[in-house]
Backbone bond lengths (Angstrom), bond angles and torsions (degrees), N, CA, C in turn:
res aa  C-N    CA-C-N  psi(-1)  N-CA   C-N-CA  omega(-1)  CA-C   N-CA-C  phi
1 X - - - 1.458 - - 1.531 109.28 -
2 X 1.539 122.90 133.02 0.982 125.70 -156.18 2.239 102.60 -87.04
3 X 1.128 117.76 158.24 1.196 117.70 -177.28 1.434 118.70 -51.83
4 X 1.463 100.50 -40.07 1.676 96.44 170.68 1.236 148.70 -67.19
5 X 1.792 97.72 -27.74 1.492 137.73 -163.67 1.793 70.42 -76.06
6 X 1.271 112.68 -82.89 1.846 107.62 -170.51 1.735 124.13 -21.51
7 X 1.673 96.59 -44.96 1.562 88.70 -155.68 2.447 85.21 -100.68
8 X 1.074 97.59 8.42 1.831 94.53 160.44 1.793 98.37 -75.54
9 X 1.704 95.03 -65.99 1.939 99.40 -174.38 1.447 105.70 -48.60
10 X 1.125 124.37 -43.91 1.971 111.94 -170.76 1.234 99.03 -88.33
11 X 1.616 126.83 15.60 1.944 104.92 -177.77 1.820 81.77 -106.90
12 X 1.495 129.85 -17.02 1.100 145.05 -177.95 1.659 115.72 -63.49
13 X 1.662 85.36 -63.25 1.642 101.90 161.57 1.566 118.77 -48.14
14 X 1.289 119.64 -50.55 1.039 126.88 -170.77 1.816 105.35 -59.77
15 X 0.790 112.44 -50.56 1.618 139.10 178.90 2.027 106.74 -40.16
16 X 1.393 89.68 -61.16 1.415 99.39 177.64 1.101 118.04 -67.77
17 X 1.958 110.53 -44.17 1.499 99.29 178.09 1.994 123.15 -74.64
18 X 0.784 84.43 -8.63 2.159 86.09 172.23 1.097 97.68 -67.13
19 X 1.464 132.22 -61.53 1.383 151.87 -163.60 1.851 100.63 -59.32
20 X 1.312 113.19 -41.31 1.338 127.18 167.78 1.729 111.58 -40.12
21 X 1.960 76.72 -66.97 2.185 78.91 -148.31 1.473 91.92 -78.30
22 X 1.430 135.31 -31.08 1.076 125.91 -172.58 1.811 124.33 -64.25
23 X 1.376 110.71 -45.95 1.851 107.87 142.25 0.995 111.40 -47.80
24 X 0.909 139.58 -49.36 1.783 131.89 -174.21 1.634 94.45 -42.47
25 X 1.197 149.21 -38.00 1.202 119.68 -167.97 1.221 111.42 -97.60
26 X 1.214 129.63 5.83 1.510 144.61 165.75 1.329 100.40 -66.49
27 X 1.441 116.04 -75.00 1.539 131.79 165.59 1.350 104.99 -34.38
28 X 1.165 141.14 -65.35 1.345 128.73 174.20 1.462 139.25 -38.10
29 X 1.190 92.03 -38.93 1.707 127.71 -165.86 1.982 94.87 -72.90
30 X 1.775 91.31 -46.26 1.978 103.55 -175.43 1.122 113.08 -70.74
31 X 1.515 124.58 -31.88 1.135 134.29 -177.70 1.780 122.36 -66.22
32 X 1.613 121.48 -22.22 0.935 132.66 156.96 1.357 117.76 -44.10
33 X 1.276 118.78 -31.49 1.568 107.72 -165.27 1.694 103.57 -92.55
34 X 0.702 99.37 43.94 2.009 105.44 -170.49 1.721 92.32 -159.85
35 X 1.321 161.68 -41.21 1.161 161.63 -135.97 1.530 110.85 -156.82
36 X 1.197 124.66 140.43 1.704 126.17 151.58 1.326 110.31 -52.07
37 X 1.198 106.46 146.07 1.740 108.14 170.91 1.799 112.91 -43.51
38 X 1.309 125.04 -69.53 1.253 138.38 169.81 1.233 105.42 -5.75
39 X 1.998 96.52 -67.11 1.729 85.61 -153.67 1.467 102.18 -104.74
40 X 1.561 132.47 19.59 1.323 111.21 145.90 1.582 116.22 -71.89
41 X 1.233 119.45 -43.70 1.553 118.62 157.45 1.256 129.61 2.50
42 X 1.601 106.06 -75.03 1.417 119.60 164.62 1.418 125.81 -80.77
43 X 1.280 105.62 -0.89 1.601 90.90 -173.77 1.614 96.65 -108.92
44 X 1.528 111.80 0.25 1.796 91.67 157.70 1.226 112.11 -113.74
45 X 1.578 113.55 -14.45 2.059 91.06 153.65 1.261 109.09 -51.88
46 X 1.414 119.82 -59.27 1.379 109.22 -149.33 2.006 107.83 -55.08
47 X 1.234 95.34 -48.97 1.446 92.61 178.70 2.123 120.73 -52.34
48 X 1.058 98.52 -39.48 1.409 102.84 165.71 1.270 127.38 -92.76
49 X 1.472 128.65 9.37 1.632 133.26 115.66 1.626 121.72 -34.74
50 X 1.397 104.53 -68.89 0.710 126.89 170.66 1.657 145.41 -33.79
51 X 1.569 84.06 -55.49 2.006 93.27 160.85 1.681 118.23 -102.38
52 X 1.398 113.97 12.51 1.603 135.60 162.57 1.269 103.84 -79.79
53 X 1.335 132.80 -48.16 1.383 123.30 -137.55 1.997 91.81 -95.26
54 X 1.584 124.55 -11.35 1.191 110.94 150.37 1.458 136.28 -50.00
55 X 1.882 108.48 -44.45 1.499 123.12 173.73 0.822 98.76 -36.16
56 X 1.966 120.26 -61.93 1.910 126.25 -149.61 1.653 81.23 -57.40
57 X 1.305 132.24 -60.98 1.609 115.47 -141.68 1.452 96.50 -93.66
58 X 1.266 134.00 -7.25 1.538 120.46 162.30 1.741 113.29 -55.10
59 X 1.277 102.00 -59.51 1.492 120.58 -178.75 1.496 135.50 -61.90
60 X 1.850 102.74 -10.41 1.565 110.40 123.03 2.054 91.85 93.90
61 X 1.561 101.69 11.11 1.493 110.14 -178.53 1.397 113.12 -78.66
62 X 1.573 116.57 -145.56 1.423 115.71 176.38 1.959 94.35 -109.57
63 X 1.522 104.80 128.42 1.447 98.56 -177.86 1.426 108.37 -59.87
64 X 1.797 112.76 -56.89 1.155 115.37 -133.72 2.006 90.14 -71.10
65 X 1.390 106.04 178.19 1.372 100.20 -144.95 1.489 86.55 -102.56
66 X 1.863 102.87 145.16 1.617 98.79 -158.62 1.855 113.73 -76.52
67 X 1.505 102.28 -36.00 1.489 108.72 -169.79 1.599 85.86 -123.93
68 X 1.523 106.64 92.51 1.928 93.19 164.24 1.572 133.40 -77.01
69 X 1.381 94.49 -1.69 1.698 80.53 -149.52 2.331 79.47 -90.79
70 X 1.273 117.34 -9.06 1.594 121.53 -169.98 1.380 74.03 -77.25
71 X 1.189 114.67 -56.08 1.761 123.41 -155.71 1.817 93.41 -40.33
72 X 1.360 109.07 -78.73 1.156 106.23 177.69 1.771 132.08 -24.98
73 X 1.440 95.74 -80.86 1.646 103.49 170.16 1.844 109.30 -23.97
74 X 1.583 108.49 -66.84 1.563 99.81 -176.48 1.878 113.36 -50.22
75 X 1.585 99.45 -53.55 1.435 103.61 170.01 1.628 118.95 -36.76
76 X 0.956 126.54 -49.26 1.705 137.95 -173.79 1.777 93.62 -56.22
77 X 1.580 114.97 -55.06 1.489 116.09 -156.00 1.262 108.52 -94.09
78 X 1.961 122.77 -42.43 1.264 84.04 -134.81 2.180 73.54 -114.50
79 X 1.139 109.94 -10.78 1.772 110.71 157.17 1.568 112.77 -83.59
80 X 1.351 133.11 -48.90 1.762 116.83 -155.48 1.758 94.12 -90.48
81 X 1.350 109.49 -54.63 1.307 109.85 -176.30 1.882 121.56 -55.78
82 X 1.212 89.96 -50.92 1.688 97.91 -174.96 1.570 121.04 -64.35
83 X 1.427 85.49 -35.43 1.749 89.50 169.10 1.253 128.38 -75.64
84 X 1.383 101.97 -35.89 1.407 107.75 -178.39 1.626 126.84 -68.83
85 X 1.776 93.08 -46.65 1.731 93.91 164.97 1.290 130.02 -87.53
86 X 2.057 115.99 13.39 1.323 117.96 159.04 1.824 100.10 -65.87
87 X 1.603 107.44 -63.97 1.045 109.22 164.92 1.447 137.78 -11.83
88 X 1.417 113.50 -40.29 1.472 128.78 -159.52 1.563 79.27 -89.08
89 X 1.347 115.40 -78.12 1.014 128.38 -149.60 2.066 103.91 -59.20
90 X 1.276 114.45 -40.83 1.262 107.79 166.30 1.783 129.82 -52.62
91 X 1.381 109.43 -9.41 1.316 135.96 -172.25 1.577 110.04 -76.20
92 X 1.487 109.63 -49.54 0.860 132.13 -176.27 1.854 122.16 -91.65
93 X 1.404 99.11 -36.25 1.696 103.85 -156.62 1.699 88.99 -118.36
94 X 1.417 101.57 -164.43 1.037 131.00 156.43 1.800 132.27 -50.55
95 X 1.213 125.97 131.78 1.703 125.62 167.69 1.430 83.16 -65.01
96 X 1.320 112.07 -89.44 2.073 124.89 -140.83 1.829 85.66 -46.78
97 X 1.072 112.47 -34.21 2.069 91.03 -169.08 1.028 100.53 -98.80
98 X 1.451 132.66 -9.87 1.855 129.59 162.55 1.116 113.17 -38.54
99 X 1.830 97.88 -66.24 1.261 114.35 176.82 1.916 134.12 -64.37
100 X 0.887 94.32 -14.26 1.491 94.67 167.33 1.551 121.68 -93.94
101 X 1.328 92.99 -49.29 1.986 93.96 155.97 1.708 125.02 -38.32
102 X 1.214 87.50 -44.97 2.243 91.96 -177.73 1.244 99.32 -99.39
103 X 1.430 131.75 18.10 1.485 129.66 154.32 1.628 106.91 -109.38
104 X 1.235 109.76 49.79 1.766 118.67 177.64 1.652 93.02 -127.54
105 X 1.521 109.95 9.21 1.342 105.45 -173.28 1.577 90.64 -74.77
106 X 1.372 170.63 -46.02 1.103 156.16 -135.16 1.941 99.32 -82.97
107 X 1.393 110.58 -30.92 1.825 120.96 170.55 1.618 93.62 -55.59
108 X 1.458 112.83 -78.52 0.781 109.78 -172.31 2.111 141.48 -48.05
109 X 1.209 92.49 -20.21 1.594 94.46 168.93 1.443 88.45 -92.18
110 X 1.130 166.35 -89.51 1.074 159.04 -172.52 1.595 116.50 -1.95
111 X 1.331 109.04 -47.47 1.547 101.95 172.10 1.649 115.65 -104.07
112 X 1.275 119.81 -12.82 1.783 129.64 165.62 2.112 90.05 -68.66
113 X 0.796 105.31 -57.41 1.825 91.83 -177.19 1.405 123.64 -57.94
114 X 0.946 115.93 -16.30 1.328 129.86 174.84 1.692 107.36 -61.25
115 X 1.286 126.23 -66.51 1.621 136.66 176.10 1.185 97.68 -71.53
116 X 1.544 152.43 -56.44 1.051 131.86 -101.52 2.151 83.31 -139.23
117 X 1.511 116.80 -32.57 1.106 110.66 174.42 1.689 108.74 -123.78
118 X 1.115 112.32 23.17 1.282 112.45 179.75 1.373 124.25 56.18
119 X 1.854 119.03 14.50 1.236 125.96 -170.30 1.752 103.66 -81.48
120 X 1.297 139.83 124.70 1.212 127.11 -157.50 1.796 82.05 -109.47
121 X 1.677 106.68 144.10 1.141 102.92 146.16 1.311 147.49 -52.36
122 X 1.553 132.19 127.35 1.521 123.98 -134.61 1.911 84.03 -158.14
123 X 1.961 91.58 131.98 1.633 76.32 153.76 1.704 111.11 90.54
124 X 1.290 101.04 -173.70 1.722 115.78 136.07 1.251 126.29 -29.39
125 X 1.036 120.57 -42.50 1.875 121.83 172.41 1.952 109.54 -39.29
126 X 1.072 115.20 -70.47 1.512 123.95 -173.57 1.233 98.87 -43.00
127 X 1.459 142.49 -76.81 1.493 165.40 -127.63 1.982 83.69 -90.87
128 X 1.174 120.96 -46.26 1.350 115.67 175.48 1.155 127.00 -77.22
129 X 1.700 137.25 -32.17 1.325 148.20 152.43 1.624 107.65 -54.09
130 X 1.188 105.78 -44.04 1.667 103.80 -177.77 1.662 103.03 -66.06
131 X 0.806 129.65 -54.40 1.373 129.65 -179.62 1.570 103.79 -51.74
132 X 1.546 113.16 -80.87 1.617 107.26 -177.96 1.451 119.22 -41.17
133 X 1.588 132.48 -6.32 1.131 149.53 -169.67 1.656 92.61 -86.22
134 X 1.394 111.31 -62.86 1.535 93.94 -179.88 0.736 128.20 -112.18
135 X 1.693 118.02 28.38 1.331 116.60 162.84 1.989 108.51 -99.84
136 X 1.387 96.04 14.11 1.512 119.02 164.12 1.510 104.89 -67.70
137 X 1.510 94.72 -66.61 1.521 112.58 -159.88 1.451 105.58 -70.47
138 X 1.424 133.03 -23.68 1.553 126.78 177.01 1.830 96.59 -80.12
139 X 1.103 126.77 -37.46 1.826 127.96 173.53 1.795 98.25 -35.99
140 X 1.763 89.18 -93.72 1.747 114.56 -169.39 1.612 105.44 -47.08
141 X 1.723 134.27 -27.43 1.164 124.29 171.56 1.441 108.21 31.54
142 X 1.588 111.14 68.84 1.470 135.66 -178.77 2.066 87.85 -61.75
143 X 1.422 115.54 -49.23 1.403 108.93 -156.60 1.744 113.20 -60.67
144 X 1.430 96.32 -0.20 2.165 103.07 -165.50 1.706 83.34 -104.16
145 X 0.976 145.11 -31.39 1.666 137.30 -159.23 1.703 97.12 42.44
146 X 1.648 118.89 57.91 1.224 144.24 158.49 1.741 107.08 -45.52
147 X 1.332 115.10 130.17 1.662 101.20 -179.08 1.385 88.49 -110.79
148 X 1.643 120.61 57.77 1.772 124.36 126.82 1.218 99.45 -112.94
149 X 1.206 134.68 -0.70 1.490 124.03 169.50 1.399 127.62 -25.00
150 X 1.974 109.42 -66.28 1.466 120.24 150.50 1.075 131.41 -37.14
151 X 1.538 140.59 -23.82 0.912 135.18 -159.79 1.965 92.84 -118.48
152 X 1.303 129.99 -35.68 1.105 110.98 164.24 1.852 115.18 -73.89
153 X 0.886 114.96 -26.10 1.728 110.92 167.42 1.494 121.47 -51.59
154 X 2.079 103.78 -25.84 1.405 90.32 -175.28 1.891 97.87 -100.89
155 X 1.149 120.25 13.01 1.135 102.71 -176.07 1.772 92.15 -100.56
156 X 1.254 115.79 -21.78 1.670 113.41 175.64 1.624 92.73 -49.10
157 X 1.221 115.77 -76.07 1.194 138.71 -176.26 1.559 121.81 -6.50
158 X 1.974 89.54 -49.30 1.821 104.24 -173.19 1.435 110.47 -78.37
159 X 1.698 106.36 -26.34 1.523 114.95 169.23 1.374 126.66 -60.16
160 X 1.567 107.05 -42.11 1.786 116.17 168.32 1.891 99.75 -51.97
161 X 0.991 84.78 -44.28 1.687 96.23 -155.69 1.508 118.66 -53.42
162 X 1.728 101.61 -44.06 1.424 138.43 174.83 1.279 72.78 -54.85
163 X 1.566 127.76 -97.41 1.532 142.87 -146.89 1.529 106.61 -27.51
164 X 1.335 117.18 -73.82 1.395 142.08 -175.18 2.060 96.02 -31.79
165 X 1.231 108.40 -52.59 1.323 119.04 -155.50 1.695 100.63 -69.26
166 X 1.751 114.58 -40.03 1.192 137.03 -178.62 1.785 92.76 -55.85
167 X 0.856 108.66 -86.32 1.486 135.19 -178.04 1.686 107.64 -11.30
168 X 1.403 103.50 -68.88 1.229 123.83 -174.41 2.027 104.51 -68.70
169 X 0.991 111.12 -17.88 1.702 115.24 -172.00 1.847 93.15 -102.85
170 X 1.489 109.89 -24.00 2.069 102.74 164.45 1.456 99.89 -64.66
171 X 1.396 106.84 -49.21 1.591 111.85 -143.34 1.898 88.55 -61.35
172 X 1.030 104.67 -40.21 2.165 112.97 -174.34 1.264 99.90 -59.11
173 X 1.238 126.62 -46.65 1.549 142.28 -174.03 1.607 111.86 -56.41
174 X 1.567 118.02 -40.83 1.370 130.23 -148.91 1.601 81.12 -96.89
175 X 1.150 135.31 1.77 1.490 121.17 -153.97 1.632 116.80 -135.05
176 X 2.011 83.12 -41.48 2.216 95.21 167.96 1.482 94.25 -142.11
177 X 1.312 97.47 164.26 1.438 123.63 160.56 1.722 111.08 -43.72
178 X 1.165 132.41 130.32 1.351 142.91 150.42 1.346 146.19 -131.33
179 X 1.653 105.29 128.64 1.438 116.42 -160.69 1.589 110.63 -68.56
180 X 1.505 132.47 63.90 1.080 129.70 -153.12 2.229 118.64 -33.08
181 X 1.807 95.72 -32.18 1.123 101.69 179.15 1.729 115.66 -81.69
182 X 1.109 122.06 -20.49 1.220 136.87 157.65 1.642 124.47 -42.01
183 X 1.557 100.77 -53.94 1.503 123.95 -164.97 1.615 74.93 -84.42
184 X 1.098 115.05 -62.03 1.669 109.12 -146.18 1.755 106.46 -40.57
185 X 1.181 103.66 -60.81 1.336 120.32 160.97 1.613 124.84 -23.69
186 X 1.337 108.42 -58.40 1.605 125.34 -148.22 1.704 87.62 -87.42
187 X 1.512 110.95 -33.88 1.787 109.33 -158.82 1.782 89.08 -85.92
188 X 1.190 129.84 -15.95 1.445 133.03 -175.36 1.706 107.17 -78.19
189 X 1.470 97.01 -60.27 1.467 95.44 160.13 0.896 143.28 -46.75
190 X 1.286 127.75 -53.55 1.432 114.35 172.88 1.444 134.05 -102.20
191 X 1.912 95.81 6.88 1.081 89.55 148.97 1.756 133.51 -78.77
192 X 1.245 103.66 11.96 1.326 117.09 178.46 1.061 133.16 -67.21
193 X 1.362 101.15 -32.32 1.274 141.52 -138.17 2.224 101.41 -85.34
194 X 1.577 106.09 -48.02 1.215 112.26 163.77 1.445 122.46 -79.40
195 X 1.388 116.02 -16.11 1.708 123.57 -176.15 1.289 85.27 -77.84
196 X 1.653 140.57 -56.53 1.064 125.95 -177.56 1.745 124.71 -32.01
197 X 1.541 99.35 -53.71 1.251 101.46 -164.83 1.629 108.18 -82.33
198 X 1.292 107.25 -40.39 1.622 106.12 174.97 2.027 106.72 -46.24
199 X 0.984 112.10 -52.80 1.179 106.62 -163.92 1.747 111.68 -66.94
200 X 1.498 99.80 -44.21 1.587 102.87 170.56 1.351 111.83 -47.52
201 X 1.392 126.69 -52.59 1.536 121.30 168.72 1.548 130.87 -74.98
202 X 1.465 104.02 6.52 1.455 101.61 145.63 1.326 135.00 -131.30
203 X 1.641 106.60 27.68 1.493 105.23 -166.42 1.505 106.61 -75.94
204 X 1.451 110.88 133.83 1.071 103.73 -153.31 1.987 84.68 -129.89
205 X 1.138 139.17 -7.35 1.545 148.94 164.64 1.570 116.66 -89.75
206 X 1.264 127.19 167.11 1.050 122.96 148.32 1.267 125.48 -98.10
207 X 1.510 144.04 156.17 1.439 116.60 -157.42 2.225 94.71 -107.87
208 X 1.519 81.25 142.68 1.553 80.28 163.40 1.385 133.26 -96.74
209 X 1.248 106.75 113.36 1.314 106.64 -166.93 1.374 115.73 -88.02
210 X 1.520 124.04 58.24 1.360 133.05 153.17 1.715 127.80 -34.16
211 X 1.071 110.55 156.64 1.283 114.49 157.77 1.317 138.72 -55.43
212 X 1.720 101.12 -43.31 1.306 134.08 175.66 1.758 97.37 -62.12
213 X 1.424 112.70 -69.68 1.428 125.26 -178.51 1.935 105.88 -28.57
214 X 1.704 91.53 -49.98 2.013 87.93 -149.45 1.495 88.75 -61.82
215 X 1.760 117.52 -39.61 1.352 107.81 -157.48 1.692 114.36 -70.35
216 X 1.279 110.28 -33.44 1.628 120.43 161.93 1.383 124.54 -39.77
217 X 1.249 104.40 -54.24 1.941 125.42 161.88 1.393 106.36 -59.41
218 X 1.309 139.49 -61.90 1.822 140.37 -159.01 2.182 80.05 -75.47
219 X 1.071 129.90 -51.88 1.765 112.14 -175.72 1.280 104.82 -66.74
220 X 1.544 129.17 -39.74 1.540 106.38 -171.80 1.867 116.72 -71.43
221 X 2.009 94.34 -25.17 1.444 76.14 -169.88 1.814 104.74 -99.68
222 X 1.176 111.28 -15.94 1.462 125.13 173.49 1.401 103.93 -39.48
223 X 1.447 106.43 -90.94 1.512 139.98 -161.84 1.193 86.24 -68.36
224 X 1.505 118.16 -75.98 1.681 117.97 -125.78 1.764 84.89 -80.49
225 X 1.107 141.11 -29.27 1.095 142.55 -167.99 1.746 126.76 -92.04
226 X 1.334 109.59 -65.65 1.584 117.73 -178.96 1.270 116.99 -90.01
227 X 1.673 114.70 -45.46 1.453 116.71 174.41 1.393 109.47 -68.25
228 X 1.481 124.18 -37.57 1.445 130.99 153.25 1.173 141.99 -12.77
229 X 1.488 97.85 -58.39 1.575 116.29 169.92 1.540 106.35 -80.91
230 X 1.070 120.48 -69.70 1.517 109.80 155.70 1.244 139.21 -6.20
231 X 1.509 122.31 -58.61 1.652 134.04 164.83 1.389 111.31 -69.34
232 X 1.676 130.43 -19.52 1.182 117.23 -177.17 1.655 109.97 -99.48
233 X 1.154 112.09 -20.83 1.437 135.87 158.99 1.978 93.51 -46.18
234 X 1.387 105.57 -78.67 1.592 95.11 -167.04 1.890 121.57 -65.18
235 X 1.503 98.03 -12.00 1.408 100.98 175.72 1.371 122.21 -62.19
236 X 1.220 80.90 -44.01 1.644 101.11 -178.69 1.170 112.95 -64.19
237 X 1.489 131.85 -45.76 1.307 126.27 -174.01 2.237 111.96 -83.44
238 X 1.267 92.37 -2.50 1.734 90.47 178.30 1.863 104.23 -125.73
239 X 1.243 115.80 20.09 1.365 108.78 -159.33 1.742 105.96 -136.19
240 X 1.446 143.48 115.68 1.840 108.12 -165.83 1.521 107.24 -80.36
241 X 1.417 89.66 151.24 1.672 89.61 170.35 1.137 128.10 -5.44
242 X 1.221 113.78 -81.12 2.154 132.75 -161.78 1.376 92.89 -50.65
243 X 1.381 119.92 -25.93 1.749 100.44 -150.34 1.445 70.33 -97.33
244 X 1.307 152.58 -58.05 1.743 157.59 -166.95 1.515 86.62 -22.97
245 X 1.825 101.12 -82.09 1.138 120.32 -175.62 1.647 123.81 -0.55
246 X 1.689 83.59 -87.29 1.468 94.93 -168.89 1.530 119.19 -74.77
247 X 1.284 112.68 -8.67 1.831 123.56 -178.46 1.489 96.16 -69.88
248 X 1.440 114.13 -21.30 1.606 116.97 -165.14 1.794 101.44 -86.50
249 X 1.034 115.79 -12.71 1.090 135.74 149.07 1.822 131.53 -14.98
250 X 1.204 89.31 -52.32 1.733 118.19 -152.25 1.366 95.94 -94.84
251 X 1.255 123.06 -17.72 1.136 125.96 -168.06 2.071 110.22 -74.60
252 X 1.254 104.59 -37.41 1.724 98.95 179.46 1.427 96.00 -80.31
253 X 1.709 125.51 -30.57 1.197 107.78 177.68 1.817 117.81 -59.21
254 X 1.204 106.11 -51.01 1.247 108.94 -172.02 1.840 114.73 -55.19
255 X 1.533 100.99 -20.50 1.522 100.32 -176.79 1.774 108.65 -90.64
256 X 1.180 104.83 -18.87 1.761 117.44 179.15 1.703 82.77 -73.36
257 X 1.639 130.13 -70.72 1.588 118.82 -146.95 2.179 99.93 -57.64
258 X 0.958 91.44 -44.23 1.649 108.66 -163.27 1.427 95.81 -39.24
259 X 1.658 95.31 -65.47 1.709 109.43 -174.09 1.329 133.04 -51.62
260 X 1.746 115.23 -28.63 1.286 122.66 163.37 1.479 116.17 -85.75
261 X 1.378 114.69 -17.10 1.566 104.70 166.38 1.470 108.78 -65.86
262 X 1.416 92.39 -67.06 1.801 116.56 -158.38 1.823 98.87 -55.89
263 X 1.424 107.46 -67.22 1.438 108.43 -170.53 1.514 116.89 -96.67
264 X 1.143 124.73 22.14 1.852 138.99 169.16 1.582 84.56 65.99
265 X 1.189 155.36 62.35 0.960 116.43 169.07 1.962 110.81 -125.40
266 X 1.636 103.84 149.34 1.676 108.01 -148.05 1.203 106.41 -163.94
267 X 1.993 80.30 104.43 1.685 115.60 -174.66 1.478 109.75 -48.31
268 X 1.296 116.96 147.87 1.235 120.57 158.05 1.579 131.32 -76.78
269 X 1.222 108.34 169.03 1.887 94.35 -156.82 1.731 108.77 -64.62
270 X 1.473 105.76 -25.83 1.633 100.77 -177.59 1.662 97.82 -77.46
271 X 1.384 123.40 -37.62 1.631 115.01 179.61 1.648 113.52 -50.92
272 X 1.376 111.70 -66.46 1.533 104.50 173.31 1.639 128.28 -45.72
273 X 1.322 108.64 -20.15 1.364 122.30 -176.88 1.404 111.35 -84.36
274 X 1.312 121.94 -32.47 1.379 138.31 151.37 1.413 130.17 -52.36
275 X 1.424 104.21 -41.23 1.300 124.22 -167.66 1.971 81.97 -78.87
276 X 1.320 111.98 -76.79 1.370 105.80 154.74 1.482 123.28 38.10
277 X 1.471 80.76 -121.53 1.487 108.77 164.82 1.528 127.33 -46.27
278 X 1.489 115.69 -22.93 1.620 111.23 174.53 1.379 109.97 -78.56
279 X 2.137 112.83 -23.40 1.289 95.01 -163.08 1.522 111.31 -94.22
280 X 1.432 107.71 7.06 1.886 128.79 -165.09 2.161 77.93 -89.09
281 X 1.586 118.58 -49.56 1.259 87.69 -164.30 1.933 114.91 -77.08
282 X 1.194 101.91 -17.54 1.812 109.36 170.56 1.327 88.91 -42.35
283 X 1.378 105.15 -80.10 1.903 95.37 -161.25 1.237 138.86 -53.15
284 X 1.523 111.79 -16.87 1.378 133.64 -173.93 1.983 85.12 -81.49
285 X 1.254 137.41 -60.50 1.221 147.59 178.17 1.647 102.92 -37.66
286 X 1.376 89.59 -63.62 2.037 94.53 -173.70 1.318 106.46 -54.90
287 X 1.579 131.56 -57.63 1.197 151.45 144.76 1.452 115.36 15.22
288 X 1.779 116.84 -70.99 1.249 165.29 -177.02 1.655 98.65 -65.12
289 X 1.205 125.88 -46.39 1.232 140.49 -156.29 1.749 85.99 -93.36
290 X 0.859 127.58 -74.59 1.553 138.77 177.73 1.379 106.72 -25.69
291 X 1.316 102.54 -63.59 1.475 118.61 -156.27 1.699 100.64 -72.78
292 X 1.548 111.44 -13.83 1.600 93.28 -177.75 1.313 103.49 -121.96
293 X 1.466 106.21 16.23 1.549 116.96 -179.65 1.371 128.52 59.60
294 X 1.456 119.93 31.31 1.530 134.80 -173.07 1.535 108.31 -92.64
295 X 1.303 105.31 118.48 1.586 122.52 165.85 1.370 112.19 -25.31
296 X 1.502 111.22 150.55 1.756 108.08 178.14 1.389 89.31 -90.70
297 X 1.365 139.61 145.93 1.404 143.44 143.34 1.261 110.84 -50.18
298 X 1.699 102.07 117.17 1.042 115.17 168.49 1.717 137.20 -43.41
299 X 1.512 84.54 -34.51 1.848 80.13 -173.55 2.447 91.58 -115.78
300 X 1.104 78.57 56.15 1.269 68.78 154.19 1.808 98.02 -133.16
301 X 0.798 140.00 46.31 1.781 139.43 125.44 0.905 109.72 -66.96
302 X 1.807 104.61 145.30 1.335 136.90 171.69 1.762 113.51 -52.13
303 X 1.762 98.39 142.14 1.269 97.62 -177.05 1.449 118.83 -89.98
């Protein structure tokens, strides 16, 4: 297969998967009405554990998981936590502004690397945090005591969380070799492992096990989850960075258009203005990333 023919199929791939994760929060959002937040959470990790952990043994590596205890840490943040309080927060708020809120995770590793990897803000970084900074503050509109307030606080929340998990899977990276499909796997698992139990001790619904439900569950954890990681895995390796980058982009857009078709739903003029401003600092970030020619991190895709 000729070099081009590759990077046409992965600019293709790329195409489908935005279109992927960004419905995915539509799907998420539908899936509430059949499940508690909690335990849809876990029941599409678990399922996209689940149809991942074939890849690990197709691909003929070492299963058992190489660095567990990193595995874990990411598992704790950027699978049990992030999902769960997208979850929360989808319960309550908005998909299209869920999703743009827990796509401030690129701010957020930006200032967690700073203490924790010694990465100093440089550049584009400042001029881009300052922006996602108040295009925070036009979202949460602390001055209305808005009762989506809670529910955009917990999607900030899943973005720290995301970040934290990113952060800690560079810091493993900067230090050993990593089987990205290995980790991907191993940090899913066990971060499972507490979503399990948190949710068992608060299930507080019974779940409906519709038709509608299973097929909502088999796309979030199928697609949006295992084959997911999978397609961004091959993007990455046939596609360069900048263009990765910014295609990753499309993804809060695609979950903002979906959500006002599919679920009527319609930001207010300071929210879009917010929304705005977070998506002027992505590009200024991707931009930044381009311009100094730095790899996309692998495991910063959606779980």
């Amino acid at each position: 297969m000729s070099a081009a023919h590759s990077i046409r199929r992965a600019a293709v791939v790329m195409a489908v998967l935005v279109v992927a994760w960004g419905y995915a929060w539509v799907l998420a959002k539908m899936a509430l009405a059949y499940c508690a937040p909690l335990q849809v959470a876990t029941l599409r990790t678990a399922v996209g554990a689940a149809f991942l952990f074939p890849a690990l043994l197709w691909r003929g590596g070492r299963v058992l998981p190489e660095h567990p205890w990193a595995a874990l840490g990411v598992g704790v943040f950027q699978t049990a936590l992030f999902v769960m309080l997208n979850n929360l927060a989808l319960a309550q708020g908005e998909a299209g502004k869920t999703s743009v809120l827990a796509f401030t995770m690129p701010f957020w590793v930006l200032v967690f690397a700073w203490p924790m990897l010694g990465e100093r803000i440089r550049g584009l970084g400042w001029p881009a945090v300052i922006l996602a900074g108040a295009g925070l503050v036009m979202i949460l509109e602390p001055w209305g005591l808005r009762a989506t307030l809670l529910a955009k606080t917990l999607a900030v929340l899943s973005g720290m969380c995301w970040a934290l998990g990113v952060v800690i899977a560079k810091r493993l990276q900067n230090r050993h070799h990593v089987d990205v499909y290995n980790f991907t796997f191993w940090q899913m698992a066990l971060g499972l492992a507490p979503m399990i139990l948190v949710s068992a001790a608060t299930h507080s619904r019974p779940i409906e096990w519709t038709w509608p439900f299973i097929a909502i569950l088999l796309l979030l954890g199928v697609l949006g989850t295992a084959v997911g990681w999978i397609a961004w895995f091959y993007v990455l390796e046939h596609l360069p960075a900048g263009t990765t980058s910014m295609a990753s982009l499309g993804v809060p857009v695609i979950a903002l258009l979906s959500s006002a078709l599919q679920l009527g739903e319609r930001p207010s003029g300071a929210e879009w203005t917010g929304m705005t401003l977070i998506a002027i600092a992505l590009a200024v970030i991707s931009w930044d990333a381009i311009r100094r020619h730095r790899a996309v991190e692998p495991l910063m895709g959606q779980e």
